[in-house]
C-alpha positions in Angstrom: -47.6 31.6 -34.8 -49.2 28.1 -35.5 -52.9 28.0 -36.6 -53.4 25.4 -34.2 -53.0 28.1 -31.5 -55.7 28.1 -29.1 -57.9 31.0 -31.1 -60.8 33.3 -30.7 -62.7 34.0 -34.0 -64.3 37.3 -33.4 -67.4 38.1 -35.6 -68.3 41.8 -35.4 -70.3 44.4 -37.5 -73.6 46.6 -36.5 -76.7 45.4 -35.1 -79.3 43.0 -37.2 -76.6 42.5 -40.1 -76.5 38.6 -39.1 -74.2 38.1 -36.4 -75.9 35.2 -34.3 -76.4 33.2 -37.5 -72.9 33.5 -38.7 -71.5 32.8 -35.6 -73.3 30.2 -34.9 -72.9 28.2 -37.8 -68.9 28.8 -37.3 -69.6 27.4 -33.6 -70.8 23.8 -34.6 -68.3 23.7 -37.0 -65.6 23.9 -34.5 -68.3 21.9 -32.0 -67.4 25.1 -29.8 -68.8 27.6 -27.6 -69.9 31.4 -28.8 -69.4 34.2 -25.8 -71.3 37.1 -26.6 -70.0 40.6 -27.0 -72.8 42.9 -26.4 -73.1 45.2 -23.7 -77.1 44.5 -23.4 -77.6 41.7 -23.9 -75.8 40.0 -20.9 -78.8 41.7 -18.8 -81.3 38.6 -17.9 -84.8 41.4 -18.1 -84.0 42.6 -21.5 -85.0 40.2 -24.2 -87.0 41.2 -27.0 -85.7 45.0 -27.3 -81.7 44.0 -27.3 -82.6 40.7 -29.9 -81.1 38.4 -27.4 -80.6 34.8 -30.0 -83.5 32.6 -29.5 -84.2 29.6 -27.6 -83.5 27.2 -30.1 -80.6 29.6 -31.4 -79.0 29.6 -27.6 -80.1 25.2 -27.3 -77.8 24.7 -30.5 -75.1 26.2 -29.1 -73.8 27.2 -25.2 -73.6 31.1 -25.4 -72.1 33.1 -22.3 -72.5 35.9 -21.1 -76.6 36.2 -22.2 -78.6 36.7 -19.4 -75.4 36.4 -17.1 -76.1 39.6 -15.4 -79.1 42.0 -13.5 -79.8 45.4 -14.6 -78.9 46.2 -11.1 -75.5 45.1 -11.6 -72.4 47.2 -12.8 -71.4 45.8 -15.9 -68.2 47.4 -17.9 -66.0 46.4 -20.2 -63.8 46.2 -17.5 -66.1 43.4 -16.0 -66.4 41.9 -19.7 -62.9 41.7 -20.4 -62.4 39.9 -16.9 -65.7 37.6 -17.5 -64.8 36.8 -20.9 -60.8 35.8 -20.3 -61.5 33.5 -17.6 -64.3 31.6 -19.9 -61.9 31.3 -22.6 -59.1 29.7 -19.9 -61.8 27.3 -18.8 -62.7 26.4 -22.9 -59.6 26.4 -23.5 -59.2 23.5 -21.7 -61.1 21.2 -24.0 -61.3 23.3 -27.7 -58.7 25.1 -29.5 -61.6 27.4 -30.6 -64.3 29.8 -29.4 -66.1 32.1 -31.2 -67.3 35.7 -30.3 -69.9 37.2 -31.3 -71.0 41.0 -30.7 -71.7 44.7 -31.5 -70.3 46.3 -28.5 -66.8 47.7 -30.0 -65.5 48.4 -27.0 -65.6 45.1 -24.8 -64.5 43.4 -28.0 -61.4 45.7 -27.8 -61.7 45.3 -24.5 -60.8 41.5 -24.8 -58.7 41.8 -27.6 -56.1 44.9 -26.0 -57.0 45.5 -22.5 -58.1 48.5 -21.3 -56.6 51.4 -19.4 -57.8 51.4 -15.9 -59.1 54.3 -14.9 -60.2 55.6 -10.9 -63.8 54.3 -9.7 -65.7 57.5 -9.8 -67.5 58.8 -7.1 -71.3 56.9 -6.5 -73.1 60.4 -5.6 -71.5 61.7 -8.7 -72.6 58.6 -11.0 -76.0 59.3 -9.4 -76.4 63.0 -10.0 -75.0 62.9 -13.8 -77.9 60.0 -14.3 -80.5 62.0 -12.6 -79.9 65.0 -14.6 -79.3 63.3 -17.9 -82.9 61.8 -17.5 -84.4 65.5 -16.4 -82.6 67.5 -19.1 -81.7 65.3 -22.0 -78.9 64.9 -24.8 -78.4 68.9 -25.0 -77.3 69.3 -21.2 -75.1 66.6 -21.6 -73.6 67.3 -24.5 -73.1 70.8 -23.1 -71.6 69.5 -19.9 -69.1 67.7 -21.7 -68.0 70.8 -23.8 -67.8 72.9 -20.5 -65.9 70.3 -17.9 -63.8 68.1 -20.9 -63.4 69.9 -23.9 -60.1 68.1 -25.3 -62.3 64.7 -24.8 -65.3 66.6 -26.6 -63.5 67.1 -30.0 -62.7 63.5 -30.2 -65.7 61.8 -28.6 -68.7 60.1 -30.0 -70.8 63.1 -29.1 -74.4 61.2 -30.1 -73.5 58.4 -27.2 -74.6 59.3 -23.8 -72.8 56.6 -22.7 -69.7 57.6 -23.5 -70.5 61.3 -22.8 -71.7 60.3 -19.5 -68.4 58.3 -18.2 -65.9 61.3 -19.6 -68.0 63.6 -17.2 -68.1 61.5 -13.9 -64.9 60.9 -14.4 -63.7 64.7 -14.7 -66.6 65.6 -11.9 -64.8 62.5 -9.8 -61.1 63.0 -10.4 -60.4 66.9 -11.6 -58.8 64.8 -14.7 -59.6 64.5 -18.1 -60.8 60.8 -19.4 -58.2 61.0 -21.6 -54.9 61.5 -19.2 -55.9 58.0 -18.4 -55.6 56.5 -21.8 -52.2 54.9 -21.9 -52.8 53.2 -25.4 -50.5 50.1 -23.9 -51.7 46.9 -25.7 -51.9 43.5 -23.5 -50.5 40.8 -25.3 -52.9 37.9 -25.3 -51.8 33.7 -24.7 -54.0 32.7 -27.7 -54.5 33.8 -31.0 -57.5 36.3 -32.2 -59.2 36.6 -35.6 -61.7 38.9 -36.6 -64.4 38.9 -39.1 -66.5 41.7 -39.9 -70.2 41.4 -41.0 -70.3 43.2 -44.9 -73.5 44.2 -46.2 -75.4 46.7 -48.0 -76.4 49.6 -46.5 -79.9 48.8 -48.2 -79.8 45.3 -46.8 -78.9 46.5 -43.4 -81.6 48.9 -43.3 -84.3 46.2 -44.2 -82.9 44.1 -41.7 -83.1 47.1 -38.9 -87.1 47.6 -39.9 -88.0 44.1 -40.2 -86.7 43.5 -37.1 -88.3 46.4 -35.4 -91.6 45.4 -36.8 -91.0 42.1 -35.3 -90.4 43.1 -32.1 -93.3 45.2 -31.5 -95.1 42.2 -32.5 -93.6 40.2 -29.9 -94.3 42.1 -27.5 -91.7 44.5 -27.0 -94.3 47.7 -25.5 -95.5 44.9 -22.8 -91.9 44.3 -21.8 -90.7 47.9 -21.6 -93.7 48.6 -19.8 -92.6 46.1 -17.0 -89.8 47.8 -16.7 -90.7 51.5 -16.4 -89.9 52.1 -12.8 -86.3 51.2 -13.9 -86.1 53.4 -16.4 -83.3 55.8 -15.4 -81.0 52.6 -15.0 -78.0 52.8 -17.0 -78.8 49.1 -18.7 -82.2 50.7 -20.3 -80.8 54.1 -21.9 -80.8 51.6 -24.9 -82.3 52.4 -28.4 -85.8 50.8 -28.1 -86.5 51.1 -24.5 -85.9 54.6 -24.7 -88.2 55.6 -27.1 -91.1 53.5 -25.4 -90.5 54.8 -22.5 -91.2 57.9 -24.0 -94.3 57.0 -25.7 -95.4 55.9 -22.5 -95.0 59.6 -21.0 -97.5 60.7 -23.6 -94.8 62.3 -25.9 -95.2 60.5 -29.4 -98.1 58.0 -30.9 -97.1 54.6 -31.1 -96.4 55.1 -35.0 -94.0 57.6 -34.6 -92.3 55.7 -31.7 -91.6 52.7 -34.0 -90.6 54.9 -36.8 -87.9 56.3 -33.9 -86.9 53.3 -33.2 -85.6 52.3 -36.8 -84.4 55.7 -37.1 -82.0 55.9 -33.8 -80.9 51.9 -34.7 -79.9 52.9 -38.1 -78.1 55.6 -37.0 -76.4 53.4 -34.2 -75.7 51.0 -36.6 -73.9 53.8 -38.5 -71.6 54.6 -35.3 -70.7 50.7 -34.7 -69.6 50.9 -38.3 -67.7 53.7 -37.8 -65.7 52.0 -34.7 -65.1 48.5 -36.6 -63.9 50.4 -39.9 -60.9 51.9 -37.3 -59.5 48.2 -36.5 -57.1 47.4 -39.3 -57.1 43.7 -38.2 -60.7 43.1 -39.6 -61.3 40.8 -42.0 -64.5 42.2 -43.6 -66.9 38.8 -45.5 -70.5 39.1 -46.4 -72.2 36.4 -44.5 -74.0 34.7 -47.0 -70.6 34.3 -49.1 -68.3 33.4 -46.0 -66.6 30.6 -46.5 -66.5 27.9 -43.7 -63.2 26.3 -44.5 -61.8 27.9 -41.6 -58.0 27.0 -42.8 -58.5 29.4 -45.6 -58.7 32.3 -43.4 -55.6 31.5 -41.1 -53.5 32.2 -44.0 
C-alpha cells in the first residue's frame, strides 16, 4: 500500500485529553479538513456542555459534522458512517488527507469497519424504554437488560444507558438478541486509515476533566441546560453534564455537588472510552505534546 494513498488520520483518546488541538495542528499541516467523530457534538443546541472546538478553533480549520444535526434528528453510527464516507469521497477529490478527530468509539469503528445492520426497532417501543428510563433510572435498566438479554448483559458496557437502551428495543422489537446480529464482517475501505491515540497521564487527564468543568460552568453551561429542559428526555441530552443539571434543576443536589458529579461521571467516562480504544490493536498511542508532525515518519 503506498503512503500516498488517499488517507484518513484518525486521532482518538477520552474526552479533554487534547484532541481538537492535535488534530488541528495535523490539519494545516496537510492544509486539510478535520471531520469530527463525536456522537454529541454534531447536535447544533449543545455547545458548551459537549466542548464543541471554538470559533476561532472551527475558522482555522473546516470541521464537519459540528452542528450538522438537531437534537430532534436520529443520529447513529449508522448515519455517521454514511455522513462521514461521502465527505471523505467529496475531499478526496482535492487532498490525499483528512483528519478525524473524536471520542465516540463506536462511529470511529463505524467508519473504519462498517457496522452490522441491524432491524429498525419499533417507534412505540423506542418511546416507552425512554419514558421509563427517565421515570425509573439506571437500576430498572440495568435490570431490564439482565431479564430480556442476558447473553448481551455479561458482555455489555453495563454503566452506558445508551448501549443498554439499544440491546433492549432491539430484543423488545425483534424477539432477538443484539448480538445474533453482529456478524463481525469487516468492510474493506478505498483509502488508507491511521490511527493515533491521545497518551496522557491519568493525573493530567483528570486536571484536564476539572478545569474544564470549572470552565464551563463559567461559561454558562447552567443557562444553556436550562434552555433546554423541556427536551430533556431526548436521547441527544442523556449526556454527562446535562444530566446532572437537569437534575439540580429538579431540586435534587446543590450546585456544588452537581459540579463535583459532573467531573466524577466524566472521569469515569473517560475511563470507558479508554477501555474501548485500548481493544483496537491498530492504535498508535503518542502523547500530544511529544507527537511528531513529520507525518512520513508514522507511515512506516
Amino acid at each position: 500500500m503506498s503512503k500516498y494513498q488517499n488517507t484518513v488520520i484518525v486521532i482518538a483518546g477520552p474526552t479533554a485529553s487534547g484532541k481538537t488541538a492535535l488534530a488541528i495542528k495535523l490539519a494545516q499541516l496537510l492544509n486539510t479538513v478535520i471531520i469530527s467523530a463525536d456522537s454529541r457534538q454534531c447536535f447544533r443546541e449543545l455547545n458548551i456542555g459537549v466542548a464543541k472546538p471554538s470559533v476561532e478553533e472551527l475558522n482555522t480549520v473546516k470541521h464537519y459534522f459540528i452542528s450538522s444535526h438537531s437534537i430532534h434528528d436520529k443520529v447513529t453510527a449508522q448515519v455517521f458512517e454514511e455522513y462521514a464516507l461521502n465527505t471523505t469521497n467529496e475531499i478526496f477529490k482535492q487532498n490525499r488527507f483528512i483528519v478525524m478527530a473524536g471520542g465516540t468509539g463506536l462511529y470511529i469503528k463505524a467508519f473504519c469497519e462498517g457496522l452490522d445492520l441491524i432491524p429498525e426497532v419499533d417507534t412505540s417501543i423506542r418511546k416507552k424504554v425512554s419514558d421509563e428510563y427517565a421515570a425509573y433510572g439506571m437500576q430498572w435498566l440495568q435490570e431490564q437488560v439482565q431479564q430480556h438479554d442476558y447473553k448481551f448483559w455479561q458482555i455489555a458496557e453495563q454503566q452506558n444507558p445508551r448501549r443498554l437502551m439499544r440491546a433492549l428495543e432491539v430484543k423488545l422489537s425483534t424477539g432477538r438478541s443484539i448480538l445474533q446480529f453482529r456478524k463481525g464482517t469487516q468492510k474493506v475501505r478505498s483509502f488508507n486509515i491511521i490511527k493515533f491515540g491521545i497518551d496522557i497521564s491519568k493525573d493530567e487527564l483528570y486536571n484536564n476533566i476539572d478545569t474544564r468543568t470549572n470552565n464551563m460552568i463559567n461559561a454558562g453551561l447552567v443557562e444553556e441546560v436550562s434552555s433546554l429542559f423541556s427536551y430533556r428526555n431526548i436521547n441527544a441530552l442523556q449526556t454527562v453534564g446535562y444530566k446532572e443539571i437537569f437534575e439540580y434543576m429538579g431540586g435534587h443536589d446543590s450546585l456544588n455537588l452537581t459540579i463535583e458529579k459532573i467531573k466524577r461521571n466524566t472521569r469515569q467516562y473517560a475511563k470507558r472510552q479508554l477501555t474501548w480504544f485500548k481493544k483496537d490493536h491498530h492504535i498508535k498511542w503518542v502523547n500530544p505534546d511529544k507527537f511528531s508532525l513529520n507525518f512520513d515518519e508514522h507511515l512506516r
